[in-house]
mmCIF file of the N, C-alpha and C atoms, coordinates in Angstrom:
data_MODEL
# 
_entry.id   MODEL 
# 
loop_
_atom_site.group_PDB 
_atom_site.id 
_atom_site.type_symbol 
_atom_site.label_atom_id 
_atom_site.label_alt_id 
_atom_site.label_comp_id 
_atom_site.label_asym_id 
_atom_site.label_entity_id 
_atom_site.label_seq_id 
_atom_site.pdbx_PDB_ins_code 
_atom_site.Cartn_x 
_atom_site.Cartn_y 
_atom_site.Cartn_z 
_atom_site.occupancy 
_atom_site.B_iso_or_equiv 
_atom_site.pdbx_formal_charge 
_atom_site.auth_seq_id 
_atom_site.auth_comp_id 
_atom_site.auth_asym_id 
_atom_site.auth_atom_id 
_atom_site.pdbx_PDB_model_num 
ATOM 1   N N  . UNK A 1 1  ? 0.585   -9.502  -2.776 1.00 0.00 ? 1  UNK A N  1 
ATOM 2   C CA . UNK A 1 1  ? 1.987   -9.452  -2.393 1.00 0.00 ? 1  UNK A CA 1 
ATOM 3   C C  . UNK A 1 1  ? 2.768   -10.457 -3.227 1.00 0.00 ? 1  UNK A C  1 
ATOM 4   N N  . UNK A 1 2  ? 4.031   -10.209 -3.189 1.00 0.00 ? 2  UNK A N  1 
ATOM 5   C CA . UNK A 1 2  ? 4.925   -10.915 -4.003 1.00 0.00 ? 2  UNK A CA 1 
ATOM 6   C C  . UNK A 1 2  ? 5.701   -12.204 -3.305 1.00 0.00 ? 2  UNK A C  1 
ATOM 7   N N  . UNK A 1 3  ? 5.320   -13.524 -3.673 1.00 0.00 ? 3  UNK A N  1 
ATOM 8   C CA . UNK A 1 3  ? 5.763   -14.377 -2.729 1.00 0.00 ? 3  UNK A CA 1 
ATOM 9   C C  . UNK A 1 3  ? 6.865   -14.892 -3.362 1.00 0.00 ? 3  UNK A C  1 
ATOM 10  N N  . UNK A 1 4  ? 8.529   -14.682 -2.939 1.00 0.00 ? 4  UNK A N  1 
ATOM 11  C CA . UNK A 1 4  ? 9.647   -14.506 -3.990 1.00 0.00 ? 4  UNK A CA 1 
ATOM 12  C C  . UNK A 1 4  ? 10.163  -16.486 -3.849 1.00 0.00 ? 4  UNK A C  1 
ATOM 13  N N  . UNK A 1 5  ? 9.011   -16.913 -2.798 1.00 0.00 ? 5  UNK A N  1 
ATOM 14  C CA . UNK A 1 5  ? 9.739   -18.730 -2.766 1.00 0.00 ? 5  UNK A CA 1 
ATOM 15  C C  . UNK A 1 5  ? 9.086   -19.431 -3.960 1.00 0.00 ? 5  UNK A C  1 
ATOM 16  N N  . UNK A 1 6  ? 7.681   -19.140 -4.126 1.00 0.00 ? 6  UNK A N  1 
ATOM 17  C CA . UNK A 1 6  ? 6.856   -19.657 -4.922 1.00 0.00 ? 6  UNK A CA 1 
ATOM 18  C C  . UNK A 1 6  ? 7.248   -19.104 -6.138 1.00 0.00 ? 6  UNK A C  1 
ATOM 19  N N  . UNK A 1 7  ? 7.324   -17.895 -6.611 1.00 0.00 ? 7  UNK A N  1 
ATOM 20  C CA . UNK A 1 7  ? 7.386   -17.285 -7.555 1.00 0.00 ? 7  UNK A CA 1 
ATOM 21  C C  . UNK A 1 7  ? 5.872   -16.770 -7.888 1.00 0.00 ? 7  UNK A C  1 
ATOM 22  N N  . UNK A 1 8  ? 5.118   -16.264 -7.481 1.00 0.00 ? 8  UNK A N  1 
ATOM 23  C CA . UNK A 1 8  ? 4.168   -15.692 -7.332 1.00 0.00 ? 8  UNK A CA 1 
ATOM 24  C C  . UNK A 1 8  ? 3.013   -14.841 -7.077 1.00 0.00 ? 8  UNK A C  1 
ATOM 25  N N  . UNK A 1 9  ? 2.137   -14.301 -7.501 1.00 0.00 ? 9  UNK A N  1 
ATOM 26  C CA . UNK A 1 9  ? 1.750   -12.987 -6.485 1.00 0.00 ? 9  UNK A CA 1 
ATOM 27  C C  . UNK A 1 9  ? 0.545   -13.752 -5.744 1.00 0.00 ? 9  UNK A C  1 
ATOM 28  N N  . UNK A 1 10 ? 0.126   -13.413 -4.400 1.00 0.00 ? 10 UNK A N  1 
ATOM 29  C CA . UNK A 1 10 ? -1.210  -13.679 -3.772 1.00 0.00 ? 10 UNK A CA 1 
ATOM 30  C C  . UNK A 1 10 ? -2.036  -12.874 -3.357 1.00 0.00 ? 10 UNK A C  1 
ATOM 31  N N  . UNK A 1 11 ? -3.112  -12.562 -3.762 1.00 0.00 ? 11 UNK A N  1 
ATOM 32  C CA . UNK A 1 11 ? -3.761  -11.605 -3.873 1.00 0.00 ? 11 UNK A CA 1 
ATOM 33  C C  . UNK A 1 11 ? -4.981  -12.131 -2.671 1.00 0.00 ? 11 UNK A C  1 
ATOM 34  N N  . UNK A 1 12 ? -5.552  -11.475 -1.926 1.00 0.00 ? 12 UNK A N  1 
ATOM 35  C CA . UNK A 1 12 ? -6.496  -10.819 -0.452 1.00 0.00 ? 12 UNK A CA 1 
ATOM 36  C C  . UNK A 1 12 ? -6.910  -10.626 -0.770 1.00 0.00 ? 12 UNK A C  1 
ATOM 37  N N  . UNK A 1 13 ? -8.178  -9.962  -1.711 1.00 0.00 ? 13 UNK A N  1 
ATOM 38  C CA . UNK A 1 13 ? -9.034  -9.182  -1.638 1.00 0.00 ? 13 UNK A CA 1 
ATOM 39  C C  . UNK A 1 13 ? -9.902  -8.844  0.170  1.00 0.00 ? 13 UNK A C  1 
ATOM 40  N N  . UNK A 1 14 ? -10.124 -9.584  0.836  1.00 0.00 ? 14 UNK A N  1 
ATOM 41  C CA . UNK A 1 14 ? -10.545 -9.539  1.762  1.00 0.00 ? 14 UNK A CA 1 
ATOM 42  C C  . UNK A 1 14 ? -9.829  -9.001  3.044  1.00 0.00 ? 14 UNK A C  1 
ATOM 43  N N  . UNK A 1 15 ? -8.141  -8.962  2.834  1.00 0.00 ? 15 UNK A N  1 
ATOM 44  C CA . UNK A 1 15 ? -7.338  -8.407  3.938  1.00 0.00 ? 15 UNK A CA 1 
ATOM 45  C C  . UNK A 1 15 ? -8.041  -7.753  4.283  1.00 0.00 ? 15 UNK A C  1 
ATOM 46  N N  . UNK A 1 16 ? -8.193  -6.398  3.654  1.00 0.00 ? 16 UNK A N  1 
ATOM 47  C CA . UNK A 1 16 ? -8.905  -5.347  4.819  1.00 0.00 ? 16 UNK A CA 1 
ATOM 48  C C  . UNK A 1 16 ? -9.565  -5.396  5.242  1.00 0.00 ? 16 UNK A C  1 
ATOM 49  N N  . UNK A 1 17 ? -11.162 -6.126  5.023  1.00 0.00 ? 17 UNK A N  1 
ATOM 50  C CA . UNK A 1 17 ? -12.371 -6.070  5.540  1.00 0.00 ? 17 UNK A CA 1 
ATOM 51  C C  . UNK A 1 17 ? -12.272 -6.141  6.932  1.00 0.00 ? 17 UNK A C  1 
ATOM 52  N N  . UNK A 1 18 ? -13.047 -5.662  7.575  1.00 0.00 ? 18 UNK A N  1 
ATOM 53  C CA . UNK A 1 18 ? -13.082 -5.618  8.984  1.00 0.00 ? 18 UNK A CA 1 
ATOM 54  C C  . UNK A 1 18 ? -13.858 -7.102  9.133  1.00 0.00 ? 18 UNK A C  1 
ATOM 55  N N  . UNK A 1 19 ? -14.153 -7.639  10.747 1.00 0.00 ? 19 UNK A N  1 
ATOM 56  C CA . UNK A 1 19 ? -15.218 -8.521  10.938 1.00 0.00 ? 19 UNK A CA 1 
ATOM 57  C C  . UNK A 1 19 ? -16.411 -8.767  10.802 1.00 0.00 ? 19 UNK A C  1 
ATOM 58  N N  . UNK A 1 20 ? -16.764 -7.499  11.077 1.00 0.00 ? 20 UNK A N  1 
ATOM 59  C CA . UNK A 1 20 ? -18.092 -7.101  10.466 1.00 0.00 ? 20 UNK A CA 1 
ATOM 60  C C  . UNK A 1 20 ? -18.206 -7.289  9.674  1.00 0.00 ? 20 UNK A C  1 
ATOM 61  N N  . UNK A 1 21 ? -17.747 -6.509  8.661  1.00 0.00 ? 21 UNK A N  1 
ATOM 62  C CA . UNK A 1 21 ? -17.885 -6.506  7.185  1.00 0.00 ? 21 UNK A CA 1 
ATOM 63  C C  . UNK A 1 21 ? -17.920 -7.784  6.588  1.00 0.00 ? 21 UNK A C  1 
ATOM 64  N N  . UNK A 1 22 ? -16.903 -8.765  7.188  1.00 0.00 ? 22 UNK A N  1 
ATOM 65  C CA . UNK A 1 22 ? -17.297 -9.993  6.632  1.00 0.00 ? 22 UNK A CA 1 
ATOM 66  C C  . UNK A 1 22 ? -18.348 -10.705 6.939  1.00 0.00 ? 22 UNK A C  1 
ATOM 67  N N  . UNK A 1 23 ? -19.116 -10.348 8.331  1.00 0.00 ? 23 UNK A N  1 
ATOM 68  C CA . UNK A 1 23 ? -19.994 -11.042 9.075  1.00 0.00 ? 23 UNK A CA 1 
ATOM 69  C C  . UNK A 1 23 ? -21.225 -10.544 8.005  1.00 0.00 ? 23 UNK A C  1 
ATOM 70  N N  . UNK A 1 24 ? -21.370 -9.452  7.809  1.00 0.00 ? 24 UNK A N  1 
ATOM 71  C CA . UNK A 1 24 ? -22.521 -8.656  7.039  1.00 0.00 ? 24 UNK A CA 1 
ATOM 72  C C  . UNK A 1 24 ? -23.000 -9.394  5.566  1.00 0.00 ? 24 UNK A C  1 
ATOM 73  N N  . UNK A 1 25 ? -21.171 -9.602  4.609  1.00 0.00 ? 25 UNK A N  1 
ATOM 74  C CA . UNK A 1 25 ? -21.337 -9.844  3.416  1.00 0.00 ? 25 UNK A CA 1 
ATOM 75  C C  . UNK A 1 25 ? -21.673 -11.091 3.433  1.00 0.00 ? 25 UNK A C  1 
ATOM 76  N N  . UNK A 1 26 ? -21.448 -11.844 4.429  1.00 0.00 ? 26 UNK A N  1 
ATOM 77  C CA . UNK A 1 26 ? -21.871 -13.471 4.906  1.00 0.00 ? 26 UNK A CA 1 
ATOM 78  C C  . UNK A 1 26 ? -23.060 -13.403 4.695  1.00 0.00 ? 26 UNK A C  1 
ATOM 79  N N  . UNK A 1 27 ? -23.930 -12.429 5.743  1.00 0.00 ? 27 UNK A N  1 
ATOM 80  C CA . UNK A 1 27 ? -25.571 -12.771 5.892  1.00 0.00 ? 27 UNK A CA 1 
ATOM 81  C C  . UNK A 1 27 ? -25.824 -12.324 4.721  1.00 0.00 ? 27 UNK A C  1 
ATOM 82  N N  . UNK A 1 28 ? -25.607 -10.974 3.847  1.00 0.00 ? 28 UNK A N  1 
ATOM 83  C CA . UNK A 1 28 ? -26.480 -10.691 2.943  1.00 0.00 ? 28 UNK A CA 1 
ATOM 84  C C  . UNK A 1 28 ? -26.374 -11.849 1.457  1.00 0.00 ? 28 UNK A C  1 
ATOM 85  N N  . UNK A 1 29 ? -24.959 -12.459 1.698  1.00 0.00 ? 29 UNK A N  1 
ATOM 86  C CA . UNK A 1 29 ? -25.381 -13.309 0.464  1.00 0.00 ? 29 UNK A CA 1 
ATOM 87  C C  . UNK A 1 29 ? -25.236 -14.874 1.201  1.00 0.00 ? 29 UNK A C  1 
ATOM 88  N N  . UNK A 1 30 ? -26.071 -15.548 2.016  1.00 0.00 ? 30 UNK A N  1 
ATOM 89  C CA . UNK A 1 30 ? -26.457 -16.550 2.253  1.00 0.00 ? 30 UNK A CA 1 
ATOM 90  C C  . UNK A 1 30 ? -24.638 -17.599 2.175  1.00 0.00 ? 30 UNK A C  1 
ATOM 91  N N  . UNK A 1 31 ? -23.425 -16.846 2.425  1.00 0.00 ? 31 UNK A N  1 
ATOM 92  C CA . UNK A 1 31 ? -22.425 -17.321 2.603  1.00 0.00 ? 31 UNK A CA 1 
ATOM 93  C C  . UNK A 1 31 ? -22.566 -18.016 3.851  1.00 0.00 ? 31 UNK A C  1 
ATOM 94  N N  . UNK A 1 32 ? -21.917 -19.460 3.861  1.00 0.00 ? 32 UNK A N  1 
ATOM 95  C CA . UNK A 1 32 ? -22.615 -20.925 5.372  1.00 0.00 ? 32 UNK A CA 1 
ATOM 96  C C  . UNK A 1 32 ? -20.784 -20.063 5.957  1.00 0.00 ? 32 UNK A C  1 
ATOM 97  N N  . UNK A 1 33 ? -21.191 -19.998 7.472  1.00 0.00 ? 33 UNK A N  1 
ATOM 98  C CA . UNK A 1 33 ? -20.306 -19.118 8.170  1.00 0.00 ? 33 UNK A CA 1 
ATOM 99  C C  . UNK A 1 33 ? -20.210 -20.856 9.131  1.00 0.00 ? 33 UNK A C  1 
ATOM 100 N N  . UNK A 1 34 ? -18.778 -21.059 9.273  1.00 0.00 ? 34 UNK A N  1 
ATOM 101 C CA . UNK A 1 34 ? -18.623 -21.911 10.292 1.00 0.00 ? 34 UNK A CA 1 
ATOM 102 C C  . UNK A 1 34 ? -19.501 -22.114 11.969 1.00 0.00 ? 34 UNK A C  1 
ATOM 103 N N  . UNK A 1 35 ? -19.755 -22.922 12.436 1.00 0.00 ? 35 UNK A N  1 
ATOM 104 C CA . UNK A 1 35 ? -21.095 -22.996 13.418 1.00 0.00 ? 35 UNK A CA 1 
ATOM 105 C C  . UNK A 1 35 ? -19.633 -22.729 14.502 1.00 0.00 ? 35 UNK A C  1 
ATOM 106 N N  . UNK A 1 36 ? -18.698 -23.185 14.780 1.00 0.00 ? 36 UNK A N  1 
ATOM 107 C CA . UNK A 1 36 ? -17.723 -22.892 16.070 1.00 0.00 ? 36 UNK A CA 1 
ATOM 108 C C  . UNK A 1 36 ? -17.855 -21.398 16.134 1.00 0.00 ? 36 UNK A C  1 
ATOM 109 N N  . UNK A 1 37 ? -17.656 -20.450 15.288 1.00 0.00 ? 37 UNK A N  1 
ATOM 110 C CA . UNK A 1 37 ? -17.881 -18.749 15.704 1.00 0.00 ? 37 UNK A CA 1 
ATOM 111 C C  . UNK A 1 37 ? -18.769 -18.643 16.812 1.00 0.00 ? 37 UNK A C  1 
ATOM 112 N N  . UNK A 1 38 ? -20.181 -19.448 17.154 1.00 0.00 ? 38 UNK A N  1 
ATOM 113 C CA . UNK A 1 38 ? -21.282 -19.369 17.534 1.00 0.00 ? 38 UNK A CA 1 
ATOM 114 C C  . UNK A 1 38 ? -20.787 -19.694 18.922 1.00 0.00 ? 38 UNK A C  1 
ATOM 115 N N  . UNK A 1 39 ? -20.143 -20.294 18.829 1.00 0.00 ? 39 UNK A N  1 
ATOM 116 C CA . UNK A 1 39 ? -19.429 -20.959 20.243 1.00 0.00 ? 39 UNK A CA 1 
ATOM 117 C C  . UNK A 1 39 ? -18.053 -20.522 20.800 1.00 0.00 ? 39 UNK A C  1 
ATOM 118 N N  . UNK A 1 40 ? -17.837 -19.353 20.657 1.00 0.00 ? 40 UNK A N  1 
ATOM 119 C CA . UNK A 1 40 ? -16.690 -18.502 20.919 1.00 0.00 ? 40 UNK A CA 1 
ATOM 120 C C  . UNK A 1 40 ? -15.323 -19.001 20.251 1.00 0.00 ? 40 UNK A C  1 
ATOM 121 N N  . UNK A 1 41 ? -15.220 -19.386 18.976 1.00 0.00 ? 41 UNK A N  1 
ATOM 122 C CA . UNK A 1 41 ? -14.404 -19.537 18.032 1.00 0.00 ? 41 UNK A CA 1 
ATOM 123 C C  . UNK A 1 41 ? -14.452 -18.659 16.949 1.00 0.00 ? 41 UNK A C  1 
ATOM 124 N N  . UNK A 1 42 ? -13.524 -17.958 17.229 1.00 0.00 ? 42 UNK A N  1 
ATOM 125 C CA . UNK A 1 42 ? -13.305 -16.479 16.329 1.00 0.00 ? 42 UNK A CA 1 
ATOM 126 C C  . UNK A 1 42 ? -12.438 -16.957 15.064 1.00 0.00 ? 42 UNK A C  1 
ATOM 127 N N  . UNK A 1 43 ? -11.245 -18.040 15.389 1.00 0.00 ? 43 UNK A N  1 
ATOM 128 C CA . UNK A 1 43 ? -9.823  -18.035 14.209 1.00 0.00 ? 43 UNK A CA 1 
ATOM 129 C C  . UNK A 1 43 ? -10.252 -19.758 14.952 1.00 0.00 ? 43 UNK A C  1 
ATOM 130 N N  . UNK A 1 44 ? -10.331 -20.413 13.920 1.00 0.00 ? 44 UNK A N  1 
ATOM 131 C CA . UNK A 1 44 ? -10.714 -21.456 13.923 1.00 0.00 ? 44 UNK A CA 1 
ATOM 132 C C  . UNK A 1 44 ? -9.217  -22.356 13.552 1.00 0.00 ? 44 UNK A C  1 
ATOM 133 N N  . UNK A 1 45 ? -8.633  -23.188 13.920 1.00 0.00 ? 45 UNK A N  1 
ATOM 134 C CA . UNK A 1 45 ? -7.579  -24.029 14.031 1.00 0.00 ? 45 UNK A CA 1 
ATOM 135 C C  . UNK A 1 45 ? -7.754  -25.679 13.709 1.00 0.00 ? 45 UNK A C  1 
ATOM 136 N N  . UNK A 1 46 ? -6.850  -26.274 13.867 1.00 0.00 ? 46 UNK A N  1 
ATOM 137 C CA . UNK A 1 46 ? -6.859  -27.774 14.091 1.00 0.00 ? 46 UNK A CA 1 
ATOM 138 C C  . UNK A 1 46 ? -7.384  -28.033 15.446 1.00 0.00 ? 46 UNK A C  1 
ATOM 139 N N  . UNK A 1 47 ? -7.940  -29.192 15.717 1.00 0.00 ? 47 UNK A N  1 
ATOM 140 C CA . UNK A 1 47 ? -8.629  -29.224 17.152 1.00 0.00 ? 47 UNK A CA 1 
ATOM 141 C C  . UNK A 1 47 ? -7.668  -28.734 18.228 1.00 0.00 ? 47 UNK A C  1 
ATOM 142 N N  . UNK A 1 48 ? -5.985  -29.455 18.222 1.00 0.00 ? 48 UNK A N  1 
ATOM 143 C CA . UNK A 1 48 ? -4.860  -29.181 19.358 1.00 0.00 ? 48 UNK A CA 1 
ATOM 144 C C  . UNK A 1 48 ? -4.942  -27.973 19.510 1.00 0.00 ? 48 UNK A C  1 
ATOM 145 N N  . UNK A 1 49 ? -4.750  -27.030 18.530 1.00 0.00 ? 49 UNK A N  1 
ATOM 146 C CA . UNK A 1 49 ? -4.174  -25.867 18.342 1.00 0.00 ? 49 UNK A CA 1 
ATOM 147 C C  . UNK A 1 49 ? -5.346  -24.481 19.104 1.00 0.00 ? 49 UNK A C  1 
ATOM 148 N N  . UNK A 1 50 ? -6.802  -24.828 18.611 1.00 0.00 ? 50 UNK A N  1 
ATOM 149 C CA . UNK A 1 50 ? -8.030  -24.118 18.712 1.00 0.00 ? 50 UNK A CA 1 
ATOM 150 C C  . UNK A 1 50 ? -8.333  -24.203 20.091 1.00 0.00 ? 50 UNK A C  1 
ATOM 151 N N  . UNK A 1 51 ? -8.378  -23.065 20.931 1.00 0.00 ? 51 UNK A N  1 
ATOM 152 C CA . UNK A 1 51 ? -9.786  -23.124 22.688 1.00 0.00 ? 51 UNK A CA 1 
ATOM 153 C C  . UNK A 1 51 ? -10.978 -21.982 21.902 1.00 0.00 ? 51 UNK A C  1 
ATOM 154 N N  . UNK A 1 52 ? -11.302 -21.926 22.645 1.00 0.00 ? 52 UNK A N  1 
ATOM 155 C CA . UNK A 1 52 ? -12.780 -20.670 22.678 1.00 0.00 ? 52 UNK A CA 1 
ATOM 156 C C  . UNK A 1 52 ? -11.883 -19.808 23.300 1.00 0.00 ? 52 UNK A C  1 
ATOM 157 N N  . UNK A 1 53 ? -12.519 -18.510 22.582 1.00 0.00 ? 53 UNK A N  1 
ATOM 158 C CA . UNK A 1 53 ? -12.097 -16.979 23.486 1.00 0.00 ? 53 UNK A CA 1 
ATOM 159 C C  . UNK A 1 53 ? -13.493 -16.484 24.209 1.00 0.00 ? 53 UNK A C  1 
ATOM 160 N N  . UNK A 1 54 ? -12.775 -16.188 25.243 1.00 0.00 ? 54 UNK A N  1 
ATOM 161 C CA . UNK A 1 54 ? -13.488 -14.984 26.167 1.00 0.00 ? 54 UNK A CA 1 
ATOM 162 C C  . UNK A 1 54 ? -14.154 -13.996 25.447 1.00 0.00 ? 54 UNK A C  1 
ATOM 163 N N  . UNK A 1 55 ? -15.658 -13.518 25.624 1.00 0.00 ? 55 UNK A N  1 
ATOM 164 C CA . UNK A 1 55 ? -16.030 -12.034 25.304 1.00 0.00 ? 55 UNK A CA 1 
ATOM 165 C C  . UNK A 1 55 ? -14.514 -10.931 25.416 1.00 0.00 ? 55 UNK A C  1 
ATOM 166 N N  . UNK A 1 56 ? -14.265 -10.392 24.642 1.00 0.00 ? 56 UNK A N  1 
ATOM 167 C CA . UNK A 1 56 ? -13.614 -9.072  24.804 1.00 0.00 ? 56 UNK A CA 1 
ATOM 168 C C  . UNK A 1 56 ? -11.635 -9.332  24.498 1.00 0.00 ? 56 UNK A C  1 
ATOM 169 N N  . UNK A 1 57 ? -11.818 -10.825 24.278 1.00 0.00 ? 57 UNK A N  1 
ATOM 170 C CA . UNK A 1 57 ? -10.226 -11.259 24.490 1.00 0.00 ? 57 UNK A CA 1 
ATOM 171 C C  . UNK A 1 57 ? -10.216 -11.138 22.720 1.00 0.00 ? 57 UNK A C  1 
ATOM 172 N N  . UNK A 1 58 ? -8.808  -11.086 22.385 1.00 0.00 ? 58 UNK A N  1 
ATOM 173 C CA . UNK A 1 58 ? -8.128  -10.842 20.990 1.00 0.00 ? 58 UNK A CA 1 
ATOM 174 C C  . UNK A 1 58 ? -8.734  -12.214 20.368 1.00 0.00 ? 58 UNK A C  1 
ATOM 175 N N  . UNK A 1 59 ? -9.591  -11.844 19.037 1.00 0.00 ? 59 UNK A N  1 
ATOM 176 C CA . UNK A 1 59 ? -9.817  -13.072 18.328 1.00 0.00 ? 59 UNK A CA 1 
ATOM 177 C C  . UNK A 1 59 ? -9.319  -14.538 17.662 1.00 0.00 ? 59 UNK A C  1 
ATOM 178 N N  . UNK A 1 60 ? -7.428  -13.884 18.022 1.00 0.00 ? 60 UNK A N  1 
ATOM 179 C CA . UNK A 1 60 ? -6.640  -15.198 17.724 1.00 0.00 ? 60 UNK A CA 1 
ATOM 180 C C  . UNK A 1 60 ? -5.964  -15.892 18.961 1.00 0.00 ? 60 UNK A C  1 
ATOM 181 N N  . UNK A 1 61 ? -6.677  -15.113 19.889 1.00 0.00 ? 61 UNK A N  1 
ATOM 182 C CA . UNK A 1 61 ? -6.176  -15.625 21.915 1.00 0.00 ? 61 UNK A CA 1 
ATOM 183 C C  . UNK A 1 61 ? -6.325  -16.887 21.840 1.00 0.00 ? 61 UNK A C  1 
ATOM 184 N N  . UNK A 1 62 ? -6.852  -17.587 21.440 1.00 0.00 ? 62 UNK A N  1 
ATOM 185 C CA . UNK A 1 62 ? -7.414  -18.919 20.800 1.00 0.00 ? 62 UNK A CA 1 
ATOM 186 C C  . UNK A 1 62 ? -6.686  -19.767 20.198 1.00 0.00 ? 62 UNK A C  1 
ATOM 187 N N  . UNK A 1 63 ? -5.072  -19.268 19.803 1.00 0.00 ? 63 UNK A N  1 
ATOM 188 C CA . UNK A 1 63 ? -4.591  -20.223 18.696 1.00 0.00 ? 63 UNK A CA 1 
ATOM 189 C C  . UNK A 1 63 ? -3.428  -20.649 20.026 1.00 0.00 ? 63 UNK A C  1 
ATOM 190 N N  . UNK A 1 64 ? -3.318  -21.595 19.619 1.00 0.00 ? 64 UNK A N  1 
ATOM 191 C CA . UNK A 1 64 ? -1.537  -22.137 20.410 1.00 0.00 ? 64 UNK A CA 1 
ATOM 192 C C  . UNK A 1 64 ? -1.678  -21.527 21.835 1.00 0.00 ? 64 UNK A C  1 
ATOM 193 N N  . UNK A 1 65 ? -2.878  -21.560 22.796 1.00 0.00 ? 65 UNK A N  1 
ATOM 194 C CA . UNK A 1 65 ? -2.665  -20.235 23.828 1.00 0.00 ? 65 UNK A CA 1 
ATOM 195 C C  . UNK A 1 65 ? -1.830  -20.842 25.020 1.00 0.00 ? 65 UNK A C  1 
ATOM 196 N N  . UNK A 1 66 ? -1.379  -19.815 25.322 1.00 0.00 ? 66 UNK A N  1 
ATOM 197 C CA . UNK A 1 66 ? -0.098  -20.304 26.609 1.00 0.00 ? 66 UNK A CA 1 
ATOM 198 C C  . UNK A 1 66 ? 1.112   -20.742 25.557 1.00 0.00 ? 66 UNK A C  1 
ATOM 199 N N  . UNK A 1 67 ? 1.302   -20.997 24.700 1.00 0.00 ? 67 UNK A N  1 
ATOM 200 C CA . UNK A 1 67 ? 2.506   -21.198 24.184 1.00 0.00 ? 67 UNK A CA 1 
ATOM 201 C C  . UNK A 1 67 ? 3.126   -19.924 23.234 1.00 0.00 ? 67 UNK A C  1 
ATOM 202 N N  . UNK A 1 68 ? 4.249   -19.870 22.684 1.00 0.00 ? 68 UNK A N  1 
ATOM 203 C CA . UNK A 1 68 ? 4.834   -18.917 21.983 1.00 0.00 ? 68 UNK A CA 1 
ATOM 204 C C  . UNK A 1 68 ? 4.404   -18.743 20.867 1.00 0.00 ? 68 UNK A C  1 
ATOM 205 N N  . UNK A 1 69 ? 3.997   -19.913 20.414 1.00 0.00 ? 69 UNK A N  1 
ATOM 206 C CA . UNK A 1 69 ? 3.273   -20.353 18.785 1.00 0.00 ? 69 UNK A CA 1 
ATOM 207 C C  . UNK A 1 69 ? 2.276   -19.457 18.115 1.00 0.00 ? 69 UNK A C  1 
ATOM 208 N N  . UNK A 1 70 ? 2.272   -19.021 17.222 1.00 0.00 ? 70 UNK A N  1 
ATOM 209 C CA . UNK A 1 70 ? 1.365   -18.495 16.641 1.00 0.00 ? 70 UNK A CA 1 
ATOM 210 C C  . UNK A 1 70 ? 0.492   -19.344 15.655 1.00 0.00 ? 70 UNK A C  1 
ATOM 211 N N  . UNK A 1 71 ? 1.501   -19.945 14.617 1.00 0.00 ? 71 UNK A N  1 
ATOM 212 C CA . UNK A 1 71 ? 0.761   -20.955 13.655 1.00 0.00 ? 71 UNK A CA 1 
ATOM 213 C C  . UNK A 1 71 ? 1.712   -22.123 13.650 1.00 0.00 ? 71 UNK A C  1 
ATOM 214 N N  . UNK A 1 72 ? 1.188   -23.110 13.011 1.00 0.00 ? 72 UNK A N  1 
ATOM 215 C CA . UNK A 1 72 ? 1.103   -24.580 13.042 1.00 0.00 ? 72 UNK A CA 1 
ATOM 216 C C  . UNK A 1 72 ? 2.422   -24.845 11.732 1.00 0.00 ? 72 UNK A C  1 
ATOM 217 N N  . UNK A 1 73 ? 2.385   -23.873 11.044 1.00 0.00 ? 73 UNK A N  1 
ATOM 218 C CA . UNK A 1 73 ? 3.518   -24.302 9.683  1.00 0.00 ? 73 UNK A CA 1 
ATOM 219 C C  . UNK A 1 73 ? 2.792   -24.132 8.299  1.00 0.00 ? 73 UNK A C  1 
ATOM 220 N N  . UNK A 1 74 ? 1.636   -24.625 8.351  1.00 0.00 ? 74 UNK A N  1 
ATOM 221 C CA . UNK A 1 74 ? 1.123   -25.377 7.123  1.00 0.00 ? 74 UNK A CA 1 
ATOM 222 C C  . UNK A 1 74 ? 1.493   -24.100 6.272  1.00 0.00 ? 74 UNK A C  1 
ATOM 223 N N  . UNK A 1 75 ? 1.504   -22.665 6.087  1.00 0.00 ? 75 UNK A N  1 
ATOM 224 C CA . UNK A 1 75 ? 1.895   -22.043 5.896  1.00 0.00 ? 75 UNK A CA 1 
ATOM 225 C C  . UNK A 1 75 ? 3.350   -21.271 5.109  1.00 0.00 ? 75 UNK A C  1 
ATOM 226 N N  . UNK A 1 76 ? 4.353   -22.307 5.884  1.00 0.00 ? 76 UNK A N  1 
ATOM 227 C CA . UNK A 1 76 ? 5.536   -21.709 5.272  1.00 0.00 ? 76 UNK A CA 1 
ATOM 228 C C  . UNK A 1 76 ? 6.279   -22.963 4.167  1.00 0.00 ? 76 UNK A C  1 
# 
């Protein structure tokens, strides 16, 4: 995509992959997968920002939860 502040393009290759898919390409090439996943950390955050999700709850239920927030800034 075209980022018109920076002047730049940023390229994903990985956007689409599903979870799986990343979970898969992890194991088959010995990629070190963060140990919090293991512990119901799906979208991993700054400590404030990060809880554990529930089996079955949205993988970013986890970020800012109970508040309006989605992300932290570092971003924009």
């Amino acid at each position: 995509t075209w980022d018109e502040r920076n002047g730049l393009v940023k390229v994903n290759p990985l956007a689409a992959w599903t979870f799986d898919e990343l979970l898969d390409y992890a194991t088959a090439h010995a990629v070190p997968v963060n140990l919090l996943m293991a512990n119901g950390y799906p979208s991993i955050g700054c400590a404030p920002c990060t809880r554990a999700v529930a089996p079955g709850e949205d993988p970013r239920a986890g970020r800012w939860a109970g508040l309006a927030k989605t992300e932290c800034g570092l971003h924009q």
